[in-house]
C-alpha positions in Angstrom: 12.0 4.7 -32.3 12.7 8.2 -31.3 10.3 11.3 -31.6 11.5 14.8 -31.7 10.4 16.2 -28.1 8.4 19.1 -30.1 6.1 16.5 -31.5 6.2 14.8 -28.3 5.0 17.5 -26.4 2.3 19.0 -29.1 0.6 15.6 -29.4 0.8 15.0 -25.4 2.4 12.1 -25.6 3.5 10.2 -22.2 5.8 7.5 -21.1 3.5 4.4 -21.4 1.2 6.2 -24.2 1.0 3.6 -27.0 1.5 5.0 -31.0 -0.6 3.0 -33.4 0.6 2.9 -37.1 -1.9 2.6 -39.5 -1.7 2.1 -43.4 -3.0 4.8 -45.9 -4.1 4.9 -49.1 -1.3 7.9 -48.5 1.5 6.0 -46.3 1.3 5.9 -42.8 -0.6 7.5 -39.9 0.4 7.8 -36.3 -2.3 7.2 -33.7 -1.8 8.3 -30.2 -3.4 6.3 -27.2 -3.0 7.9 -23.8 -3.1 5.3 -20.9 -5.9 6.0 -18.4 -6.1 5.7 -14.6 -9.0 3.1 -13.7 -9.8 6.5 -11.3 -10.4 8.9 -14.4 -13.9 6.4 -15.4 -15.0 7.0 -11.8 -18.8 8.1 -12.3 -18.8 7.6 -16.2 -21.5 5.2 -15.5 -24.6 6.1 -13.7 -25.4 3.3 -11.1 -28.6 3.8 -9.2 -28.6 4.4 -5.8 -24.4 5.0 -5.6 -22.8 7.2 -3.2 -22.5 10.6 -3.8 -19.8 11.0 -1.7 -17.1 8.3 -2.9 -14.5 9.7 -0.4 -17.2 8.6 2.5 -17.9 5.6 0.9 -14.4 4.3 1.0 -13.6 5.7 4.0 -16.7 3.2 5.6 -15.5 0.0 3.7 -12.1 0.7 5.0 -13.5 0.9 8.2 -16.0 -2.5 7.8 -12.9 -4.0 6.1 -10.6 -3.0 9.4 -13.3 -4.4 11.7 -13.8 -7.4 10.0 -10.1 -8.3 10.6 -9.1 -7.4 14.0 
């Protein structure tokens, strides 16, 4: 299916987006679902007693990981 690049663009929609088509008492409606990085839910859930600093805290696994396999 091809979308005029105007409606492409005002809706937002990306290469790997996926368009759900639902029925209406009407006809049809188009649903947009963006994909989502795993990194964009990074601190959506409070766990107590995390790392503020996530950039530190990967940096120290990497280097636990690192030692671990020398």
């Amino acid at each position: 299916m091809t979308l005029p690049v105007a409606l492409r663009r005002r809706l937002a929609i990306e290469a790997g987006d996926d368009l759900v088509f639902e029925e209406t008492p009407d006809g049809v409606a188009l649903r947009v679902v963006h994909r989502r990085n795993l990194g964009d839910f990074l601190g959506a859930v409070p766990i107590k007693g995390a790392a503020a600093d996530h950039v530190a805290e990967r940096a120290a696994v990497a280097k636990k990981m690192a030692e671990r396999h020398r």
